[in-house]
PADRENMI-972344 format. One record per residue (C-alpha): x, y, z; residue number from 1; residue in one letter. Coordinates in steps of 0.25 Angstrom, whole numbers, plus 5000, padded with zeros to 4 digits. Last residue first. Layout:
BEGIN
NODE     u     v     w  num  residuo
NODE     X     Y     Z  NUM        A
...
***
This chain:
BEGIN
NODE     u     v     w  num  residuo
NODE  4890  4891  5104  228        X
NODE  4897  4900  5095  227        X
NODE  4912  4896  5091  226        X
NODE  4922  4906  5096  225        X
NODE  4935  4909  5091  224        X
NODE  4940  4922  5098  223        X
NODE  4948  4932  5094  222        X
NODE  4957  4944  5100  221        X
NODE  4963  4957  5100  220        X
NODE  4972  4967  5110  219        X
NODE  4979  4978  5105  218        X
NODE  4988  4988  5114  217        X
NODE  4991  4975  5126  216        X
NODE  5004  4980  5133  215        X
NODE  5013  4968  5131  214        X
NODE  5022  4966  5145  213        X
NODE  5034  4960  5143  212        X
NODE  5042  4953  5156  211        X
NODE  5056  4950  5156  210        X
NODE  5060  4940  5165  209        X
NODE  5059  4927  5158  208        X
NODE  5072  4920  5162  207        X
NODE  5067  4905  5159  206        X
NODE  5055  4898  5159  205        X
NODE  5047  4896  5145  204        X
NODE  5034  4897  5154  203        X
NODE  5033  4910  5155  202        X
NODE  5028  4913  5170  201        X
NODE  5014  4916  5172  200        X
NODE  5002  4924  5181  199        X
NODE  5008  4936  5179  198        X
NODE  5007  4947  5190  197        X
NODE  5018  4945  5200  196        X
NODE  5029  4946  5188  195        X
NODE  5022  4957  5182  194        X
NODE  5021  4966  5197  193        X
NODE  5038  4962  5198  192        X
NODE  5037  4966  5181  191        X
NODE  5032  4979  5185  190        X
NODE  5040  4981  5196  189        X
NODE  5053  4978  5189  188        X
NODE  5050  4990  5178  187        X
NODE  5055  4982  5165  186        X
NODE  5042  4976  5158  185        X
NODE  5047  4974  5143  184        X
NODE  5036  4978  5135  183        X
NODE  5028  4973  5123  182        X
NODE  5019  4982  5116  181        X
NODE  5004  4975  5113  180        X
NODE  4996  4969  5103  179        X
NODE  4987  4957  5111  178        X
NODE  4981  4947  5104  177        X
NODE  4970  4936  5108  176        X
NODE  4967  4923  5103  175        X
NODE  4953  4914  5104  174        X
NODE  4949  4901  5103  173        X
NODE  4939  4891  5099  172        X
NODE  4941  4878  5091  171        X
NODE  4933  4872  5104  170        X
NODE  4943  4861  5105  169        X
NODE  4954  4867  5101  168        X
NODE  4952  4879  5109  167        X
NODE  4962  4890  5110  166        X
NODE  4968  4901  5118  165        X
NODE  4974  4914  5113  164        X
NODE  4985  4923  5118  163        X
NODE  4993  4933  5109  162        X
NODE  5001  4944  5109  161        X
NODE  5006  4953  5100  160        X
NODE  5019  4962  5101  159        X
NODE  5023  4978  5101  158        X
NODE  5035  4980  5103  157        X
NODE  5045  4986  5115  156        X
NODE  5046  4973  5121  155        X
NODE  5046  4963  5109  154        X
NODE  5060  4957  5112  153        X
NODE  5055  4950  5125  152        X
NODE  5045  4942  5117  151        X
NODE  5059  4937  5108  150        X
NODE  5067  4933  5119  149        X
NODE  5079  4943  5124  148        X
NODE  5077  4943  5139  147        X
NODE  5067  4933  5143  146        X
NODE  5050  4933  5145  145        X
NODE  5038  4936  5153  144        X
NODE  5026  4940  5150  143        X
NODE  5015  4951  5151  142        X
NODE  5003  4954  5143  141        X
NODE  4997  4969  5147  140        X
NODE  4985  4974  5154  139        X
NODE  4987  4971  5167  138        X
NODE  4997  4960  5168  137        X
NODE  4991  4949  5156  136        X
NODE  5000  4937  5159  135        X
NODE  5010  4931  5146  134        X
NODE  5016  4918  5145  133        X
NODE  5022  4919  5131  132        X
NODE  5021  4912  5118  131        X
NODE  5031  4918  5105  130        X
NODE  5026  4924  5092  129        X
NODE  5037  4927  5085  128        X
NODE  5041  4940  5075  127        X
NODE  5055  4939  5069  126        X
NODE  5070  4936  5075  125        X
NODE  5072  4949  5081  124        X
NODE  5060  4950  5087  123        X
NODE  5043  4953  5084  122        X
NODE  5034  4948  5094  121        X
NODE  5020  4940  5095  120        X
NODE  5018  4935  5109  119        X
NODE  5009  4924  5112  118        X
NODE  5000  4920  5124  117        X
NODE  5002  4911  5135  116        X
NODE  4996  4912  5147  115        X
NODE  4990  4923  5158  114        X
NODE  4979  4932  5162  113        X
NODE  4970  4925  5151  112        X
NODE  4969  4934  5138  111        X
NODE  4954  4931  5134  110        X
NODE  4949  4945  5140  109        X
NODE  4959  4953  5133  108        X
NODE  4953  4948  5119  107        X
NODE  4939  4950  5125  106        X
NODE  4943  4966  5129  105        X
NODE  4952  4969  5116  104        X
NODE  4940  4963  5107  103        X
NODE  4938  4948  5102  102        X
NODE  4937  4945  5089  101        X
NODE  4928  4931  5086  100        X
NODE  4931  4921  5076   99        X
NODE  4919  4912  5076   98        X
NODE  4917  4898  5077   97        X
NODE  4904  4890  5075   96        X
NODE  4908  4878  5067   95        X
NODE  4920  4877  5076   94        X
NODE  4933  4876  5069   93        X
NODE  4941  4864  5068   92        X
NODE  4953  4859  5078   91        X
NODE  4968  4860  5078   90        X
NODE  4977  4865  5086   89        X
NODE  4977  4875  5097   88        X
NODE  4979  4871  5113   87        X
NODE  4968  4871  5123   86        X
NODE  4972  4878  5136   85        X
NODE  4959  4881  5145   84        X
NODE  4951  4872  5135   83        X
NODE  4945  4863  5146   82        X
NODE  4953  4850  5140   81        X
NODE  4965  4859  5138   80        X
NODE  4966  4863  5151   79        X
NODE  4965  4850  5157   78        X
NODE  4975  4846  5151   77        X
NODE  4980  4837  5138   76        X
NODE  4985  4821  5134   75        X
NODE  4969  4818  5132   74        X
NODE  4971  4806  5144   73        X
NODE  4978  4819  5153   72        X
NODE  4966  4829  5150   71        X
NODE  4956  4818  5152   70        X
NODE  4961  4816  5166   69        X
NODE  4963  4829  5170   68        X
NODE  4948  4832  5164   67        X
NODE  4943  4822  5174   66        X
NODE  4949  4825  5186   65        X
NODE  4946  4841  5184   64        X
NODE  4932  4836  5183   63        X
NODE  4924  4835  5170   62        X
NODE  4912  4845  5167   61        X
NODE  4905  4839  5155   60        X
NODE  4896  4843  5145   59        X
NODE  4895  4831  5135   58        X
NODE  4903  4822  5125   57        X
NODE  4916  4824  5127   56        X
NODE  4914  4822  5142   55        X
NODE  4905  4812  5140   54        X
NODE  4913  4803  5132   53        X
NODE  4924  4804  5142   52        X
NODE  4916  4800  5154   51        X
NODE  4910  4788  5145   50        X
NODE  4925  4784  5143   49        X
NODE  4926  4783  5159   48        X
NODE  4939  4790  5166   47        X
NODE  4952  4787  5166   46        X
NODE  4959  4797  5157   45        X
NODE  4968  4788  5150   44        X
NODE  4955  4778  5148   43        X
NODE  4945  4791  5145   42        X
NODE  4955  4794  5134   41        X
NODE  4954  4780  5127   40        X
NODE  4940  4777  5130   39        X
NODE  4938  4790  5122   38        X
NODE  4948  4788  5113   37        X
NODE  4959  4794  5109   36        X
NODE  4965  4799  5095   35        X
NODE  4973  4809  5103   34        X
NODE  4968  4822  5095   33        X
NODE  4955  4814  5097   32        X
NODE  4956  4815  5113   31        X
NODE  4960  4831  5112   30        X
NODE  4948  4834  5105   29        X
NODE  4936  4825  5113   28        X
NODE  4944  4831  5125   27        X
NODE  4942  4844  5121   26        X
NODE  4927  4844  5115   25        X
NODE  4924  4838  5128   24        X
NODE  4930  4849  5134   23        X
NODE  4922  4859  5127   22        X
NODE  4909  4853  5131   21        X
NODE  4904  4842  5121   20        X
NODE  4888  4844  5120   19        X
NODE  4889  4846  5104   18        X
NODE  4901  4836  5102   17        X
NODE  4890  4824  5107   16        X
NODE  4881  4826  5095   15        X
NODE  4868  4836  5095   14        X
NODE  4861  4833  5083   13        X
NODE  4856  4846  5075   12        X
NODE  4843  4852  5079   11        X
NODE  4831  4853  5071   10        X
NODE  4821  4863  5073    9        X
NODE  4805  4861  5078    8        X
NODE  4795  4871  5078    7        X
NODE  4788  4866  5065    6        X
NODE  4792  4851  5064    5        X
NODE  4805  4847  5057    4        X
NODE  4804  4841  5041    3        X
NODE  4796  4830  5036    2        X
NODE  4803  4821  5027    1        X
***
């Protein structure tokens, strides 16, 4: 058999994965979790089968309208599809990924203004990690809790905090920590320019009127990254 011409390589075979944009791979993802069908899910979503098969399948930009509608036939939003709140679970590793360190500068640069991290602290009844709506005020992670709960007993201690985000669909990802001294904010016009300043409210409700404020003194991260 003869082999390829001088001048000439071979190329694997393209398959309809390889041009998938990254929601594609989503709603390909969340629509086997469901054991559904195309026809199935473009049904609940009312739209043409053909639609949905090109939007696995290809580039696409889809409207708002349109992701909203597949979002709800999936059972998930909007945010999930476009990978701006994509919860952990399963899922393989990319043939390309790479476990990448970040520096103190790229590690702060992934930390949004506001959401949820986690707090690791040491009380009473042990060490726990427990999630927190935090902003970043300034320098410093901030949040709100009650009298007596296990995050307001780390003031005065040093604590660790964490925020990540990750991909399922992608199986990328990346988490940042932030070693710090925990305070408690006592000095009423400090916690009148806090109040005014963070961007969330816990979401556990309640009496939450004591404010910690973690002064970052080490700051790491890493990034799972798959080469393109």
């Amino acid at each position: 058999m003869a082999g390829p011409r001088s001048g000439h390589r071979s190329h694997p075979r393209q398959t309809a994965a390889d041009h998938r944009t990254d929601v594609g791979r989503r709603v390909v993802l969340l629509r086997e979790r469901l054991g559904l069908s195309r026809e199935e899910v473009a049904r609940r979503a009312g739209i043409a089968p053909e639609y949905l098969a090109y939007l696995e399948e290809h580039p696409a930009e889809p409207s708002r309208s349109s992701l909203t509608r597949v979002a709800r036939a999936l059972d998930t939003t909007v945010a999930e599809l476009t990978g701006s709140d994509v919860a952990s679970g399963g899922g393989r590793a990319n043939r390309e990924a790479r476990l990448v360190a970040l520096d103190a500068a790229e590690s702060r640069a992934r930390i949004p203004d506001y959401g949820v991290g986690r707090i690791g602290v040491e009380s009473e009844a042990g060490p726990g990690i427990y999630p927190v709506n935090y902003s970043i005020v300034g320098d410093s992670v901030v949040l709100r809790t009650s009298a007596g709960s296990p995050v307001a007993s780390a003031a005065g201690h040093e604590v660790a905090f964490e925020v990540d985000h990750i991909d399922e669909a992608l199986s990328q990802g990346w988490s940042v920590l932030i070693v710090g001294h925990a305070s408690l904010v006592t000095d009423e016009e400090t916690r009148r320019r806090l109040e005014e300043a963070a961007h969330t409210e816990p979401w556990a409700g309640g009496d939450r009127q004591l404010w910690v404020r973690i002064r970052p003194e080490r700051v790491s991260g890493s990034e799972i990254t798959a080469d393109s």
